[in-house]
C-alpha positions as CSV (number, residue, x, y, z in Angstrom):
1,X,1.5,14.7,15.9
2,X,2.2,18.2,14.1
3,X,-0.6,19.4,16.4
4,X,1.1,18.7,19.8
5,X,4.3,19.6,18.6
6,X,5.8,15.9,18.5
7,X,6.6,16.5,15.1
8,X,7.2,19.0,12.9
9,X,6.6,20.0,9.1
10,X,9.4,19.9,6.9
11,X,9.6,23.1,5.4
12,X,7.6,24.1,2.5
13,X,5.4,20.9,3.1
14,X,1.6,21.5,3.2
15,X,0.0,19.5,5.9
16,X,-2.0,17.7,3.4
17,X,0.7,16.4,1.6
18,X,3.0,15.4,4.9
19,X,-0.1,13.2,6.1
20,X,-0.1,11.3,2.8
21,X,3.7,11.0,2.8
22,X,3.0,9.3,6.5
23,X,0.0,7.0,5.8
24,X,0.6,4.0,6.6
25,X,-0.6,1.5,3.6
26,X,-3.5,-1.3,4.3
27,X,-2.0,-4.8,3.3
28,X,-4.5,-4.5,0.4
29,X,-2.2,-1.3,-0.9
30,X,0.7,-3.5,-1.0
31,X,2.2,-6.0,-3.6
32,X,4.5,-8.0,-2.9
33,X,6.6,-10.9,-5.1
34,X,7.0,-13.8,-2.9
35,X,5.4,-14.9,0.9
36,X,5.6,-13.0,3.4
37,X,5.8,-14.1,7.0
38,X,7.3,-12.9,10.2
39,X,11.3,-13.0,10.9
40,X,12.6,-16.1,12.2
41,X,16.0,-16.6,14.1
42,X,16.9,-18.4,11.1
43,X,16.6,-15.5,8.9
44,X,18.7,-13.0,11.1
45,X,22.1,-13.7,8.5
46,X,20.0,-12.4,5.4
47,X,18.9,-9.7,6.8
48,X,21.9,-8.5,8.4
49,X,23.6,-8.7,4.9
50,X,20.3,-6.8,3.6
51,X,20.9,-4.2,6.4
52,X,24.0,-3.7,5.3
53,X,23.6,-3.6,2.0
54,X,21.3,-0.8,2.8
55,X,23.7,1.3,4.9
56,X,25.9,1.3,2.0
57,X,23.4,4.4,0.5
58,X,23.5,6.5,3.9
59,X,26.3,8.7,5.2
60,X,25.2,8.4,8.6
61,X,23.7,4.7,9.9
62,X,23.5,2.7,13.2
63,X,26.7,-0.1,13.2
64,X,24.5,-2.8,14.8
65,X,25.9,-6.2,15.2
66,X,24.3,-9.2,13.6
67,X,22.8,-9.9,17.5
68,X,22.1,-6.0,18.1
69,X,19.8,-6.5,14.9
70,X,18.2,-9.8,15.9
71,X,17.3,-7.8,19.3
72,X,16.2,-5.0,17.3
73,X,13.8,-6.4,15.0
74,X,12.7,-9.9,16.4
75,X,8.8,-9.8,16.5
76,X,7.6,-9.5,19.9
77,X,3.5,-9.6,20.1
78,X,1.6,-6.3,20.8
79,X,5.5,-4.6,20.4
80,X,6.9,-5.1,16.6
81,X,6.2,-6.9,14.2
82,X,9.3,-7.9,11.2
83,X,8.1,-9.8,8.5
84,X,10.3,-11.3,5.7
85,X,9.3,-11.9,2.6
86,X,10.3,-15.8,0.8
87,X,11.0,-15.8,-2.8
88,X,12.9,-17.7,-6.0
């Protein structure tokens, strides 16, 4: 992407290091406490509370309603895929 100009390096950022800082992790990489699974409608109150929980750290964020979300993050095949993660 740096090399076609879609994105840029941040400033003082080796090339090596921004293409680790990007790398996407293989599910071995991961660990995760609890089940994992994709989103449900169901689920769509959590993780608005979640969301904004998490907008609470940002100065700038996107104000999505609870149905903005569901639209935004609902998995669609071949097009996103949300997956939430079940635990005690």
């Amino acid at each position: 992407m740096v090399d076609t100009g879609f994105a840029a390096l941040p400033h003082g950022t080796p090339l090596a290091r921004y293409v680790k800082m990007q790398k996407i992790h293989d599910y071995n990489e991961i660990s995760v406490v609890g089940t994992p699974r994709p989103m449900q409608t169901k689920d769509i109150a959590a993780v608005f509370k979640l969301y904004k929980e998490s907008c609470k750290r940002y100065a700038v964020t996107f104000k999505f309603t609870q149905d903005e979300l569901l639209h935004q993050l609902m998995p669609i095949d071949n097009v996103i895929q949300t997956l939430v993660v079940e635990n005690e």
